[in-house]
C-alpha positions, -999 to +999 in steps of 0.1 A: -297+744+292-292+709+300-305+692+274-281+712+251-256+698+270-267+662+263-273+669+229-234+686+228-220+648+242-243+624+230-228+610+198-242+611+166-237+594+136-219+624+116-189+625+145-185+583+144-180+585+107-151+619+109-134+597+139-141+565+116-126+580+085-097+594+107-089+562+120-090+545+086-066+572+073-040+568+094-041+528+092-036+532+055-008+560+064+006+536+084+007+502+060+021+527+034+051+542+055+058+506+066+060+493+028+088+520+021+110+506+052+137+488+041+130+447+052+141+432+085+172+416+086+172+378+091+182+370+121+211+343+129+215+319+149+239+324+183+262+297+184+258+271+210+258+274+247+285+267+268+301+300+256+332+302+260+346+329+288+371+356+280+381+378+303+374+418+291+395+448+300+373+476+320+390+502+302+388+489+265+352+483+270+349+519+283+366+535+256+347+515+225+315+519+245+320+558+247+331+563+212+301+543+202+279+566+223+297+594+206+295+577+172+258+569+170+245+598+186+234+577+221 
């Protein structure tokens, strides 16, 4: 009984090449999903540092945070 047991979980050549093949498949599903992504946007640059302070309204920044919440689904 053992030794079928060993035999069950020792691997074997046939089960490296399925997991092998699997693995292959979904790296090509991948590379092809990420070719029909639209491109990154470039990223610009912040403008320089000391920025300068303003001082924000609680209220106004709770009301345009909400509605974005709201807008964009969270």
């Amino acid at each position: 009984m053992e030794k079928e047991q060993e035999r069950a979980s020792s691997p074997t050549r046939r089960n490296f090449m399925t997991k092998a093949g699997i693995f292959v498949a979904g790296g090509i599903a991948g590379y092809g999903a990420s070719l029909a992504l639209p491109p990154t946007p470039k990223v610009t640059e912040p403008p320089p540092l000391p920025w300068k302070w303003v001082k924000l309204d609680p209220l106004e920044a709770g009301r345009r945070a909400y509605r974005t919440y709201l807008e964009k689904k969270g």
